[in-house]
N, C-alpha and C positions, 0 to 999 in steps of 0.2 A: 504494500500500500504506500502511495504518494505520504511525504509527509509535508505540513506545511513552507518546510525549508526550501527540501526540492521543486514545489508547486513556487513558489515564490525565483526560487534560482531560474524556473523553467521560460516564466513570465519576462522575466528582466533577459536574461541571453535574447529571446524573441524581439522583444523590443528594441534591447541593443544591435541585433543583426539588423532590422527593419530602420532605425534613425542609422548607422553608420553605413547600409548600402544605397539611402537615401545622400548621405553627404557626400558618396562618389560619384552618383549620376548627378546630381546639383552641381558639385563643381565643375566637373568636364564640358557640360552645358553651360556656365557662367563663363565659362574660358571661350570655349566656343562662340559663344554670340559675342562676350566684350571685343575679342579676337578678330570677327569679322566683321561686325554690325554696331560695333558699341553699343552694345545693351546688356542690359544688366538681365539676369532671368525673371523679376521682377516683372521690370518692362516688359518684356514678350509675352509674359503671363496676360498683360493686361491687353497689350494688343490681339491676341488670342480673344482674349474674354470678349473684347469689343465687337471682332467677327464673327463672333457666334451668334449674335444679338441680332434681333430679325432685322434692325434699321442699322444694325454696326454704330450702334449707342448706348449708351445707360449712364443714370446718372451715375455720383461721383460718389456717394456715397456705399452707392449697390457694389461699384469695384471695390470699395473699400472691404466690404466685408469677402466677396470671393477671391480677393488677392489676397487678405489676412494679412491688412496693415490698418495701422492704425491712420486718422484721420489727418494727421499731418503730414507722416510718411506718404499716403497716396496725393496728398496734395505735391508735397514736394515732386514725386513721378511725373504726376501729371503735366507739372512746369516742366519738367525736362523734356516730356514728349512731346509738349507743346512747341520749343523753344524749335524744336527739330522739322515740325508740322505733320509732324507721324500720325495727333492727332489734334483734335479741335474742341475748344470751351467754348459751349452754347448755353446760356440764358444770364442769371444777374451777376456780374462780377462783385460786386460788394460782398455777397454772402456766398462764400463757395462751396457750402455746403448744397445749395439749387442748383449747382450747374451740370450740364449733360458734358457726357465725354463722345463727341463722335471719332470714331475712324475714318482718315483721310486717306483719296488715294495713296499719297508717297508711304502713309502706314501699312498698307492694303498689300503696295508694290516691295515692302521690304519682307511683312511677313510671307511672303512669296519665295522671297529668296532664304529667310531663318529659317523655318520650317525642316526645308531637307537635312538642313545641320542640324535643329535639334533633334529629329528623327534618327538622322545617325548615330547621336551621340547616345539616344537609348539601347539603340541596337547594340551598340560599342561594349557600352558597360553593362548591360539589366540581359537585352535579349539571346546574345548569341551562347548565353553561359545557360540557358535552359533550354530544355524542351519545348518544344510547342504546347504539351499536355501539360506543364507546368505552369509557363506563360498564364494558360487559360484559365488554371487552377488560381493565381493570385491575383489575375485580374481580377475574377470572380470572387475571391475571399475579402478582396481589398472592398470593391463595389459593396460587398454588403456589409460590412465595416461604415464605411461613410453612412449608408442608407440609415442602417440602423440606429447611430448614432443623430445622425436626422432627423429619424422620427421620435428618439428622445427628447430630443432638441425643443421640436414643436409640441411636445404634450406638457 
């Protein structure tokens, strides 16, 4: 029988493999995009998020929470993206907590070209070291992780 040591030892190795093979695909991809694109992974995150968005917008505060920064940090982003015209601030500038973040073509035309790098870079470090049956096994493990913790979330 497990005892509560080893249940506890078992919990933390898991976790520790899961945060330390997360800080090797995050870096190689930070590198990656600073390297080619000057962007932080942050950044592409958010340009990602934008083109997902049926109008390639959301407000400023919605990125906030799906990029999991705080209200300043995404503000700071945002200037930087903007600075670049990757993307665009629509509505009251006095309060920027109202404002929309659109994606702009030159955002549109860069995540065109990030993309395959970041893609690589998963393949590089995550995908080529498993199976396919594996792969699919932690997509799927990870997906209901989030969900479920989601639906905590909201009750």
């Amino acid at each position: 029988m497990e005892t509560t040591k080893q249940h506890y030892e078992g919990c933390t190795r898991a976790f520790r493999a899961l945060a330390e093979a997360h800080t090797i695909i995050a870096t190689e991809i930070e590198r990656a995009l600073s390297y080619n694109f000057r962007l932080s992974l942050n950044e592409f995150d958010t340009l990602v998020c934008l083109d997902n968005q049926p109008q390639k917008s959301a407000p400023l505060s919605s990125l906030a929470q799906r990029i999991h920064l705080s209200q300043p940090a995404i503000s700071r982003l945002v200037d930087r993206l903007d600075k670049r015209n990757l993307i665009a601030k629509i509505g009251c500038t006095e309060d920027k907590r109202s404002l929309t973040i659109q994606l702009t073509e030159e955002g549109c035309n860069l995540l065109v070209q990030a993309i395959p790098i970041h893609d690589q870079c998963i393949r590089e470090k995550l995908l080529k070291h498993l199976s396919h049956e594996e792969n699919e096994i932690l997509r799927l493990a990870l997906i209901r992780v989030i969900e479920e913790n989601a639906a905590q979330t909201e009750r």
